[in-house]
PQR file of N, CA, C, O and H, with PARSE charges and radii, in Angstrom:
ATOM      1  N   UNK A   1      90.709  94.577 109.927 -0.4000 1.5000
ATOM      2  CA  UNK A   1      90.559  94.582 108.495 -0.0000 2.0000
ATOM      3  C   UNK A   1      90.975  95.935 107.929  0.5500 1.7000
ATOM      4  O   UNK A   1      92.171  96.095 107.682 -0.5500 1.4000
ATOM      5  N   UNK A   2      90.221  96.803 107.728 -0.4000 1.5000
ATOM      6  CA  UNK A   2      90.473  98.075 107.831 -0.0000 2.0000
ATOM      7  C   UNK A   2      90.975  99.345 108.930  0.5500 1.7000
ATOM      8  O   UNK A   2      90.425  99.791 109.937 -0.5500 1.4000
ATOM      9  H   UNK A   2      89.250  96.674 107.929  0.4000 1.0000
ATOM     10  N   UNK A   3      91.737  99.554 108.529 -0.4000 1.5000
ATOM     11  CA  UNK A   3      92.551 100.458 109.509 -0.0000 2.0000
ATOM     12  C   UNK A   3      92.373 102.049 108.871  0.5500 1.7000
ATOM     13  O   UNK A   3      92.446 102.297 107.668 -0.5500 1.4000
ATOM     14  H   UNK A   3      92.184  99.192 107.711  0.4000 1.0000
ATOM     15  N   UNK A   4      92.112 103.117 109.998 -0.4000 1.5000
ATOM     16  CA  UNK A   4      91.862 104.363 109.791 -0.0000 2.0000
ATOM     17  C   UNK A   4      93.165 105.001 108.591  0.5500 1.7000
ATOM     18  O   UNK A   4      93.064 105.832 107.689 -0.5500 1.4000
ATOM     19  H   UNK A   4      92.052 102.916 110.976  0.4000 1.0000
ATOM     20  N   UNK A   5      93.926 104.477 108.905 -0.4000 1.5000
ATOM     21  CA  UNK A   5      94.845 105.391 107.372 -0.0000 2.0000
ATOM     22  C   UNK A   5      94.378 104.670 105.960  0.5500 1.7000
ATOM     23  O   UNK A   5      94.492 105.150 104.833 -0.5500 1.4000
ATOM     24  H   UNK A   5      94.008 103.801 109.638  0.4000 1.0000
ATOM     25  N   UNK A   6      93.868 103.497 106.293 -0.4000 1.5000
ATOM     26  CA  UNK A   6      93.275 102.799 105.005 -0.0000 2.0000
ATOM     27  C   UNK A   6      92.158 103.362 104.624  0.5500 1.7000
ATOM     28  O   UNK A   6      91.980 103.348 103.406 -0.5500 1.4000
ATOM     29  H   UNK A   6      93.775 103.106 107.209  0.4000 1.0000
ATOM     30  N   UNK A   7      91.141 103.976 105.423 -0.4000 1.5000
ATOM     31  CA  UNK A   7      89.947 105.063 105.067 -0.0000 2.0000
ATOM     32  C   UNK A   7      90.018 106.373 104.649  0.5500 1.7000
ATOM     33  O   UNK A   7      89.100 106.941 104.058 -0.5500 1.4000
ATOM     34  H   UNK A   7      91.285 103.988 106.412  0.4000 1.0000
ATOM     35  N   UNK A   8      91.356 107.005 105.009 -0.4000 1.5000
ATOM     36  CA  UNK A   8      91.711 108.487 104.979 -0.0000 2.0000
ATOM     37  C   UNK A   8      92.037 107.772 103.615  0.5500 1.7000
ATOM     38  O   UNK A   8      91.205 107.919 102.720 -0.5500 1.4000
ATOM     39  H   UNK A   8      92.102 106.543 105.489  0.4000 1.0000
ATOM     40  N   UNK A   9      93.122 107.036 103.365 -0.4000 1.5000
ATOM     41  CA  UNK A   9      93.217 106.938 101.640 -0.0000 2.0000
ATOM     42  C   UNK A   9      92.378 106.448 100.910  0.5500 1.7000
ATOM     43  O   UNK A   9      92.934 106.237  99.832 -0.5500 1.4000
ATOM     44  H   UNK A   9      93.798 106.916 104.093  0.4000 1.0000
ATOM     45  N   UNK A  10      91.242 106.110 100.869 -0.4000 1.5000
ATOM     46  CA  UNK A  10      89.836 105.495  99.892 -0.0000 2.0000
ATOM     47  C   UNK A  10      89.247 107.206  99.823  0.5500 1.7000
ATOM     48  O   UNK A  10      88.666 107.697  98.855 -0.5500 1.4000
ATOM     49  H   UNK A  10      90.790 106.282 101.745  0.4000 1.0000
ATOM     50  N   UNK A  11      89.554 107.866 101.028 -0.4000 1.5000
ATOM     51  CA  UNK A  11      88.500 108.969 101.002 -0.0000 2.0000
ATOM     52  C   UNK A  11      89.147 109.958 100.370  0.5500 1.7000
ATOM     53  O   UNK A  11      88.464 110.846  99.862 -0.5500 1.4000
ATOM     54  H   UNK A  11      90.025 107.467 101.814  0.4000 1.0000
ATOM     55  N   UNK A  12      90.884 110.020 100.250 -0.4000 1.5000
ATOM     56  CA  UNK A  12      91.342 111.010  99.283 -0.0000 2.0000
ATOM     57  C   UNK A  12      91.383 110.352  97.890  0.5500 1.7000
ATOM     58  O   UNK A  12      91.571 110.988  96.853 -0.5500 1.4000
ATOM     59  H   UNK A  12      91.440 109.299 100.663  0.4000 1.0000
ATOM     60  N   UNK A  13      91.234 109.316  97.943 -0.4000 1.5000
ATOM     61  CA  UNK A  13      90.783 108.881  96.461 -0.0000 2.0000
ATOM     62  C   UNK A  13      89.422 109.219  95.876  0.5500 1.7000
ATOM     63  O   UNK A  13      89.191 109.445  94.689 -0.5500 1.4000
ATOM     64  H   UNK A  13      91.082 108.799  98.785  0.4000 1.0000
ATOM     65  N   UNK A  14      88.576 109.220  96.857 -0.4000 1.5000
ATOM     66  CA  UNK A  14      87.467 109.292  96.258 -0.0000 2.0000
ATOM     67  C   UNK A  14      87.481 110.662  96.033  0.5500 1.7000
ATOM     68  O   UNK A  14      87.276 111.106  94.903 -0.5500 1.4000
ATOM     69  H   UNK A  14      88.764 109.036  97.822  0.4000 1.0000
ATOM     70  N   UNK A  15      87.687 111.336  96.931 -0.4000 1.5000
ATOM     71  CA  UNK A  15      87.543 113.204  96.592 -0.0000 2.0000
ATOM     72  C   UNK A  15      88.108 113.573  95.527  0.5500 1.7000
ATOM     73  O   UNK A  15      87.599 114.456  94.836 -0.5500 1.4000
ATOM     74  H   UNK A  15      87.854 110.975  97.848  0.4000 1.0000
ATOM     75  N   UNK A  16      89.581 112.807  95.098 -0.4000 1.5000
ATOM     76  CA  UNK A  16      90.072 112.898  93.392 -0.0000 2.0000
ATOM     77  C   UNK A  16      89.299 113.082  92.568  0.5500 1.7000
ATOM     78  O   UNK A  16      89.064 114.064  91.864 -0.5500 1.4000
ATOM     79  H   UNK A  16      89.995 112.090  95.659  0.4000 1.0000
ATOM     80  N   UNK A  17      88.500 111.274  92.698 -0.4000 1.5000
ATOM     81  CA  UNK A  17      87.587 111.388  91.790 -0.0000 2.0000
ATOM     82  C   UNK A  17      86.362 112.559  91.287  0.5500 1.7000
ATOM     83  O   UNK A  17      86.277 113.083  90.177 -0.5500 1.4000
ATOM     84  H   UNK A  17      88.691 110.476  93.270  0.4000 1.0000
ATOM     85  N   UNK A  18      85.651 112.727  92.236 -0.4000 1.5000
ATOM     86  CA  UNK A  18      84.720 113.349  92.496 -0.0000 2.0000
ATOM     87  C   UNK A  18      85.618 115.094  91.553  0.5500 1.7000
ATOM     88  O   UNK A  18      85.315 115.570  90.459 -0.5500 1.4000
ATOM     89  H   UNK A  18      85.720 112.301  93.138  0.4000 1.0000
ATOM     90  N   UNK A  19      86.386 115.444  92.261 -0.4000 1.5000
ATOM     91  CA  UNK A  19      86.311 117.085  91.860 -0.0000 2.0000
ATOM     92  C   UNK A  19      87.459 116.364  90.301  0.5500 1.7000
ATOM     93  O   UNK A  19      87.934 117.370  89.774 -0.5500 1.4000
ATOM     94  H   UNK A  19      86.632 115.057  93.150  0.4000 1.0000
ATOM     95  N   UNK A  20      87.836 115.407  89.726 -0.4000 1.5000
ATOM     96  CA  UNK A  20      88.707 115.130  88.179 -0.0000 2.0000
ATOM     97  C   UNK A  20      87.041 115.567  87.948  0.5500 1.7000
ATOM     98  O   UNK A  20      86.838 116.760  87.720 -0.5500 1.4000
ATOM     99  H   UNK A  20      87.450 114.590  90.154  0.4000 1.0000
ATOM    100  N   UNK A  21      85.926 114.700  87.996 -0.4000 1.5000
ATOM    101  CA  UNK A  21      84.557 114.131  87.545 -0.0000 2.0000
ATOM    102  C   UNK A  21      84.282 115.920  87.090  0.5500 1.7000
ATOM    103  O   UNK A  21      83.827 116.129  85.965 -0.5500 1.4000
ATOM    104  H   UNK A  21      86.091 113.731  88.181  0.4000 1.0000
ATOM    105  N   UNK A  22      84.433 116.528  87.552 -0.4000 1.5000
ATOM    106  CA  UNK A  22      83.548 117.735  87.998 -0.0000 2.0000
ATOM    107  C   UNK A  22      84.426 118.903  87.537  0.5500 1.7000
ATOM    108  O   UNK A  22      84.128 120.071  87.788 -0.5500 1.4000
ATOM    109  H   UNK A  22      84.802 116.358  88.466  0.4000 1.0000
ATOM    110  N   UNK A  23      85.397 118.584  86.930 -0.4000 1.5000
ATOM    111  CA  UNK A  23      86.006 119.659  86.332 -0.0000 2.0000
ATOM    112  C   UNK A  23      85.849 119.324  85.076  0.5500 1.7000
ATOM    113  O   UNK A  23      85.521 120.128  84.203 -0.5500 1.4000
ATOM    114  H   UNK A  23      85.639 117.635  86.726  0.4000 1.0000
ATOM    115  N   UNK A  24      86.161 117.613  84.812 -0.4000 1.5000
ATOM    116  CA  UNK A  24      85.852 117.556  83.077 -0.0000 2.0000
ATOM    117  C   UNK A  24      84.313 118.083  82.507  0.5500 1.7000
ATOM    118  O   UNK A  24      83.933 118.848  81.621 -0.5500 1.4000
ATOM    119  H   UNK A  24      86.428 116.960  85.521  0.4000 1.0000
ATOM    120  N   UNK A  25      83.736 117.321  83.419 -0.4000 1.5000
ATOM    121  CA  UNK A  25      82.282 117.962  82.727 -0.0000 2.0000
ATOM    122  C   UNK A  25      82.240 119.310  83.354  0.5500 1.7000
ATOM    123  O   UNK A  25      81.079 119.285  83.762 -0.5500 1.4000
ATOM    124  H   UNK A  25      84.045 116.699  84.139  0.4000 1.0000
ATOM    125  N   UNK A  26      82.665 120.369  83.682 -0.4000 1.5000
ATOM    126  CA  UNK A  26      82.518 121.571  83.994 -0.0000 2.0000
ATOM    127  C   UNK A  26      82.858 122.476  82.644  0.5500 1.7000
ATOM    128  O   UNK A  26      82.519 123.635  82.406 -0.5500 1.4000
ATOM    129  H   UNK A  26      83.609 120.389  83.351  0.4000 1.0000
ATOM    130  N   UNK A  27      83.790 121.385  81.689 -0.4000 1.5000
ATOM    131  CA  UNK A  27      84.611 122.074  80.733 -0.0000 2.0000
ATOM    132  C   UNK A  27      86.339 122.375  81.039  0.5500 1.7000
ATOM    133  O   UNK A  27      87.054 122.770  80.118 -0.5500 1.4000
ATOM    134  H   UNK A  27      84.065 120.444  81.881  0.4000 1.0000
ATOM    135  N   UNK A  28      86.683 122.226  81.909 -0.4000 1.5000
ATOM    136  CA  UNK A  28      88.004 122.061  81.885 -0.0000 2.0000
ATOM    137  C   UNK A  28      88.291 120.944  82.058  0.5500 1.7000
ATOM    138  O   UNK A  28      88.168 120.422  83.166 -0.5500 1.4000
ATOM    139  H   UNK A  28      86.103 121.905  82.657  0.4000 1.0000
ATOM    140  N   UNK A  29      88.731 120.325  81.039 -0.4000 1.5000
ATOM    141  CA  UNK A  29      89.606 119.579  80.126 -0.0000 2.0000
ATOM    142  C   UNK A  29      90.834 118.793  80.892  0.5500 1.7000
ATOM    143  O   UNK A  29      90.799 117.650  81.347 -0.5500 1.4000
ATOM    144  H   UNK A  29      88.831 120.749  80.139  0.4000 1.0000
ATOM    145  N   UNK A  30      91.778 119.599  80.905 -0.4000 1.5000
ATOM    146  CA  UNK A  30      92.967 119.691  81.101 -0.0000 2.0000
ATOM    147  C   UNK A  30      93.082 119.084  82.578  0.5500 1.7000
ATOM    148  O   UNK A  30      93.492 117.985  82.951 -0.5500 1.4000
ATOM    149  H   UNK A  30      91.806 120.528  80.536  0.4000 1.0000
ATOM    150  N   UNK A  31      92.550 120.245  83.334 -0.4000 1.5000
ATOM    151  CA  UNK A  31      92.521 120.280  84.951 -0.0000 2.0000
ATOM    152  C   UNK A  31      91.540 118.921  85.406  0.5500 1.7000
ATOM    153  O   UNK A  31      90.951 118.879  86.486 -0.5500 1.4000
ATOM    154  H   UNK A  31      92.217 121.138  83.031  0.4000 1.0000
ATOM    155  N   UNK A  32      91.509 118.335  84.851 -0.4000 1.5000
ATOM    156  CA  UNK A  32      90.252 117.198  85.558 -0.0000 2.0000
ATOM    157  C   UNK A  32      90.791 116.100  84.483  0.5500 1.7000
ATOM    158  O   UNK A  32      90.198 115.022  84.530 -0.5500 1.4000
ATOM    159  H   UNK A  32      91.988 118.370  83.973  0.4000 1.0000
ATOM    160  N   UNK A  33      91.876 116.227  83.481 -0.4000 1.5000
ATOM    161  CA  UNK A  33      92.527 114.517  83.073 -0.0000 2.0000
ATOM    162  C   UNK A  33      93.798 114.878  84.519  0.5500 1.7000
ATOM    163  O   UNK A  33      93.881 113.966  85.341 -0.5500 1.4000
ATOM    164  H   UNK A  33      92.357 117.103  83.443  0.4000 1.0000
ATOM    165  N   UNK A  34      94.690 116.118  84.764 -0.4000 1.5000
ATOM    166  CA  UNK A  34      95.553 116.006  85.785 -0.0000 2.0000
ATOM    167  C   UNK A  34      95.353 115.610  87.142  0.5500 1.7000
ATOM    168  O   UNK A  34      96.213 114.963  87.740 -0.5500 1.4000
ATOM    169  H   UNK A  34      94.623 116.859  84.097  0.4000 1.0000
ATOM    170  N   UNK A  35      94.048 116.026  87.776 -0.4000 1.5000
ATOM    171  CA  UNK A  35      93.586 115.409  89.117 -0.0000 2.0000
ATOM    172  C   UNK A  35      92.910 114.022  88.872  0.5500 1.7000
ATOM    173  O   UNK A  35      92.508 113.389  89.848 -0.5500 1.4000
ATOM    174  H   UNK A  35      93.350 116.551  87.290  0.4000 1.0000
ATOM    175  N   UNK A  36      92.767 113.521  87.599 -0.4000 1.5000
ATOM    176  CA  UNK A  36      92.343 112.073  87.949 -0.0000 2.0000
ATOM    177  C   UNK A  36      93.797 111.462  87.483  0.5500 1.7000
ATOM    178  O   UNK A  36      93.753 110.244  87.312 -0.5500 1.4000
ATOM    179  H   UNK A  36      93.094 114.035  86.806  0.4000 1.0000
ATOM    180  N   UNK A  37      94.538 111.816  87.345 -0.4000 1.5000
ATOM    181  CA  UNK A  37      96.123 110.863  87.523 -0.0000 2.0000
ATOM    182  C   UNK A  37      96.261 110.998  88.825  0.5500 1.7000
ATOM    183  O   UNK A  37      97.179 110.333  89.304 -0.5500 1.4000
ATOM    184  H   UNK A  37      94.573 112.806  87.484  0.4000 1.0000
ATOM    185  N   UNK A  38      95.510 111.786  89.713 -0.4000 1.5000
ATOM    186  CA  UNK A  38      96.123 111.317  91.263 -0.0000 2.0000
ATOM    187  C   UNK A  38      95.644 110.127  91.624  0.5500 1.7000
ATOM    188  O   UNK A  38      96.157 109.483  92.539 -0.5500 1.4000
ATOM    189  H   UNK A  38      94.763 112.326  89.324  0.4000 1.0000
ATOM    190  N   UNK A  39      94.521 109.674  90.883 -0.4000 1.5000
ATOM    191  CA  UNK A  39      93.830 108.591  91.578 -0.0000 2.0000
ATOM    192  C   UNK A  39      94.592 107.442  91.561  0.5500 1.7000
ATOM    193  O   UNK A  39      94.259 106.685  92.474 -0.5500 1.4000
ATOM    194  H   UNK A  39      94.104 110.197  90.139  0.4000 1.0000
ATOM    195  N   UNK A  40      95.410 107.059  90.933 -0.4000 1.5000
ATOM    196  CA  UNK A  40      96.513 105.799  90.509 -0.0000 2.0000
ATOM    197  C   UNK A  40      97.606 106.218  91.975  0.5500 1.7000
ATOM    198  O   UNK A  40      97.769 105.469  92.938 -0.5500 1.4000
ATOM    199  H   UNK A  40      95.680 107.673  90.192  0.4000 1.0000
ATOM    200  N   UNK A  41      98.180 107.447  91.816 -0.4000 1.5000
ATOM    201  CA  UNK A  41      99.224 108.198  92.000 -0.0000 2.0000
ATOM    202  C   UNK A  41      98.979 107.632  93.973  0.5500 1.7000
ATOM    203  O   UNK A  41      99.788 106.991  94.642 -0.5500 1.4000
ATOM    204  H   UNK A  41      98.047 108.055  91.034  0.4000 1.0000
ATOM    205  N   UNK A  42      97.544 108.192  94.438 -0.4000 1.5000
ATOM    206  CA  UNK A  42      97.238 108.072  95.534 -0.0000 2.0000
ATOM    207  C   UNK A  42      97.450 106.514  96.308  0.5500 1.7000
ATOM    208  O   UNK A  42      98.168 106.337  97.292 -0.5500 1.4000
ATOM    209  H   UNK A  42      96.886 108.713  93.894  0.4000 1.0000
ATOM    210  N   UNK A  43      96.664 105.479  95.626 -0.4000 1.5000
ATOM    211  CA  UNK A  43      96.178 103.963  95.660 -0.0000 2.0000
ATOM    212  C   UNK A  43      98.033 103.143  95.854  0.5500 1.7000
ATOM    213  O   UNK A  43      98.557 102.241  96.509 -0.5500 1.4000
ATOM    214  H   UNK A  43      96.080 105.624  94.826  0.4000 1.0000
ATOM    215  N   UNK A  44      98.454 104.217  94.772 -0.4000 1.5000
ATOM    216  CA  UNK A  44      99.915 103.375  94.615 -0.0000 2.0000
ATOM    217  C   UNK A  44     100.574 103.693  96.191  0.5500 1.7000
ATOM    218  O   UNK A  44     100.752 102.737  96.946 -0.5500 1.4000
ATOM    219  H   UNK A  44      98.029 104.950  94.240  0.4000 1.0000
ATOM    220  N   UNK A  45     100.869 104.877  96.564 -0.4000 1.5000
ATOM    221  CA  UNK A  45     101.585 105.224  97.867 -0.0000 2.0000
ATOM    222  C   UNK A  45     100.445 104.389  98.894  0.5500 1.7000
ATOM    223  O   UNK A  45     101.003 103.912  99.882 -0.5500 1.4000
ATOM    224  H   UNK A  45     100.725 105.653  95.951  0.4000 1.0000
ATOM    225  N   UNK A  46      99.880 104.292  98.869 -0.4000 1.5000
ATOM    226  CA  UNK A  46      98.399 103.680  99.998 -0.0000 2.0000
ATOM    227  C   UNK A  46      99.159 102.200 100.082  0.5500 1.7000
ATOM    228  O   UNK A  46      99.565 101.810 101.176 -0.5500 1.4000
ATOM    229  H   UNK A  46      99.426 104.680  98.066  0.4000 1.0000
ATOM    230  N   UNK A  47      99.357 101.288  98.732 -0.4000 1.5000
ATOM    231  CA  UNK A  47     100.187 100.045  98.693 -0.0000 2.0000
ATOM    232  C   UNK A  47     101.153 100.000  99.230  0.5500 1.7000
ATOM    233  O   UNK A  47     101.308  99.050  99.998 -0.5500 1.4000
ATOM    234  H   UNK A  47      99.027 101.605  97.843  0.4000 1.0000
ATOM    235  N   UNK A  48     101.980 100.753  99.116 -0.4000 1.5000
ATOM    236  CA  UNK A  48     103.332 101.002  99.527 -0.0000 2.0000
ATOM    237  C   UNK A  48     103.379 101.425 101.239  0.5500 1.7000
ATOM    238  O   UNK A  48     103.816 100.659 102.098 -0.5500 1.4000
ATOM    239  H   UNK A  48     101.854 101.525  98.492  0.4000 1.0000
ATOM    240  N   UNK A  49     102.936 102.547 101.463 -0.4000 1.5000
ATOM    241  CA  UNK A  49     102.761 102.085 102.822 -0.0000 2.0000
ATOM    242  C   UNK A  49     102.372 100.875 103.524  0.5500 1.7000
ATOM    243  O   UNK A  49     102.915 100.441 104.541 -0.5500 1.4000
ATOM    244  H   UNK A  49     102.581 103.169 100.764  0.4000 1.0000
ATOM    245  N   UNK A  50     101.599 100.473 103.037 -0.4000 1.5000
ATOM    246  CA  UNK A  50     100.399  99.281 104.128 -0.0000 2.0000
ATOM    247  C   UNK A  50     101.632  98.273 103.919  0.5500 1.7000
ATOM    248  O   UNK A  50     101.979  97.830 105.014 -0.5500 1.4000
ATOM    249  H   UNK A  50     101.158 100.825 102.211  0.4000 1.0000
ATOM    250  N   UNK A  51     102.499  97.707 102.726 -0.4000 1.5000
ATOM    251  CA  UNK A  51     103.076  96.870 102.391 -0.0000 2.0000
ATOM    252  C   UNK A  51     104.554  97.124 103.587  0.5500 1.7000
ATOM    253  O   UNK A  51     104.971  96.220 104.312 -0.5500 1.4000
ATOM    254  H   UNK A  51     102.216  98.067 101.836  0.4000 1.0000
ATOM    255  N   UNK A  52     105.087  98.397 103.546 -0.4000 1.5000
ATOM    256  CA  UNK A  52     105.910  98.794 104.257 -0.0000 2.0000
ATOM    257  C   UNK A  52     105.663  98.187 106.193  0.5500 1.7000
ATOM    258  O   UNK A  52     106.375  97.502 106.928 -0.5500 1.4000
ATOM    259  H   UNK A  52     104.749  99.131 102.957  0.4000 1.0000
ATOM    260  N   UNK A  53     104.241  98.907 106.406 -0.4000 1.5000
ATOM    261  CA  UNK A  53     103.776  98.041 107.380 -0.0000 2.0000
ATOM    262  C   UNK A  53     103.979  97.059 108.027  0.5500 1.7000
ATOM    263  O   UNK A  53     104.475  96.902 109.143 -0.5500 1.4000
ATOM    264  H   UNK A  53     103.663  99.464 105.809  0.4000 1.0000
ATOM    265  N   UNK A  54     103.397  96.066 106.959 -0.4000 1.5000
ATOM    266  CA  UNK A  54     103.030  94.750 107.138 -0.0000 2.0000
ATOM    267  C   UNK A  54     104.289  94.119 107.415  0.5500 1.7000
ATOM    268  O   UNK A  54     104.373  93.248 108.281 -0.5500 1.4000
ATOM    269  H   UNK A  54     102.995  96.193 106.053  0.4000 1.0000
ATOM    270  N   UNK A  55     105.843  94.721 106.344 -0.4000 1.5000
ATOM    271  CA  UNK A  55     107.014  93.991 106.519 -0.0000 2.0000
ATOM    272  C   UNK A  55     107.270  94.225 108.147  0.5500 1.7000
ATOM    273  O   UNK A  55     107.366  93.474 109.118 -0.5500 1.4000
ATOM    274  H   UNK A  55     105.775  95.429 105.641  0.4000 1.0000
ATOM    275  N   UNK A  56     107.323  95.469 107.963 -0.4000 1.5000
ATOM    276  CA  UNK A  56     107.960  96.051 109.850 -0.0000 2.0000
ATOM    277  C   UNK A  56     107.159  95.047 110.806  0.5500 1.7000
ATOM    278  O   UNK A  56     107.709  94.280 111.597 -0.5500 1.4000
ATOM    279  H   UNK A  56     107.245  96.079 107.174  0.4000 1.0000
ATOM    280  N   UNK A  57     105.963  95.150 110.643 -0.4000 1.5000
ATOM    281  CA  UNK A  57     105.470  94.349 112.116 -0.0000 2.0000
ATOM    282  C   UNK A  57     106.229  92.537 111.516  0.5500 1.7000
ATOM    283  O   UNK A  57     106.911  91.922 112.335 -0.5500 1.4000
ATOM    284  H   UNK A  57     105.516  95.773 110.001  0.4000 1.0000
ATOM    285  N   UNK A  58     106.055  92.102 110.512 -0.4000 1.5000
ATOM    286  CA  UNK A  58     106.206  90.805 110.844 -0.0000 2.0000
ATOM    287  C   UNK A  58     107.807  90.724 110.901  0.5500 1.7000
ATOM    288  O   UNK A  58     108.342  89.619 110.818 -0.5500 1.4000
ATOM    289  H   UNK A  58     105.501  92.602 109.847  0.4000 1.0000
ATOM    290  N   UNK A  59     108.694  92.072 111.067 -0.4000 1.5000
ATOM    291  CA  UNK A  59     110.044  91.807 111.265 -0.0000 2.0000
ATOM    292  C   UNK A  59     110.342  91.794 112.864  0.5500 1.7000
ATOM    293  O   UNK A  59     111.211  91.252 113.547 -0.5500 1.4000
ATOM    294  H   UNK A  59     108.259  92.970 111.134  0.4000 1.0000
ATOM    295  N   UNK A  60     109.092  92.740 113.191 -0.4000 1.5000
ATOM    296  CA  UNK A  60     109.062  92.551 114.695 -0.0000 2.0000
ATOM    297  C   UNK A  60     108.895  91.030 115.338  0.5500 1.7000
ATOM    298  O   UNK A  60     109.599  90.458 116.170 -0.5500 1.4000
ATOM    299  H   UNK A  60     108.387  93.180 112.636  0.4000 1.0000
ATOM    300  N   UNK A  61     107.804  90.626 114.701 -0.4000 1.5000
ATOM    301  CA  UNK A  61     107.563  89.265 115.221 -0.0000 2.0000
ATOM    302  C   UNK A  61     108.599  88.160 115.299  0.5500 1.7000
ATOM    303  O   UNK A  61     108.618  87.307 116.187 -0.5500 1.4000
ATOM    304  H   UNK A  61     107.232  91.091 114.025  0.4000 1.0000
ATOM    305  N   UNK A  62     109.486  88.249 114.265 -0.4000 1.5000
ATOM    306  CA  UNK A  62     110.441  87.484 114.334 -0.0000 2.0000
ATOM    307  C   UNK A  62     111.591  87.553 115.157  0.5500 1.7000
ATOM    308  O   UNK A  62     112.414  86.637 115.169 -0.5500 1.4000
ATOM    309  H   UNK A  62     109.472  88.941 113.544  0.4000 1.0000
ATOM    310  N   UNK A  63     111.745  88.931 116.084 -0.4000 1.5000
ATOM    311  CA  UNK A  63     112.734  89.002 116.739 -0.0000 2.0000
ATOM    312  C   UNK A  63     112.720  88.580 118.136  0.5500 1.7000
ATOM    313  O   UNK A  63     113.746  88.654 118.813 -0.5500 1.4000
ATOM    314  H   UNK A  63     111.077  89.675 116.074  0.4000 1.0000
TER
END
């Protein structure tokens, strides 16, 4: 189901979150709307790999 690069990316997502969270309410503004655009930024390459994946092995299978 879950595979260890699928956890390393939930967990750099979540750490996004966490320090965007913690800079806006710290008062910087700026620096905490730019680290929560990673959170999209992250999830999207996470798709893209796993999807990349998934093609390769089932191109394997077919050969």
């Amino acid at each position: 189901m879950f595979r260890l690069s699928d956890l390393f990316i939930l967990l750099a997502v979540g750490v996004s979150f966490i320090v965007s969270a913690y800079l806006w309410y710290s008062g910087h503004h700026e620096q905490g709307i730019f680290t929560a655009i990673w959170v999209p930024a992250i999830l999207s390459f996470g798709i893209y790999f796993k999807l990349a994946a998934l093609v390769a092995r089932d191109r394997e299978r077919d050969q």
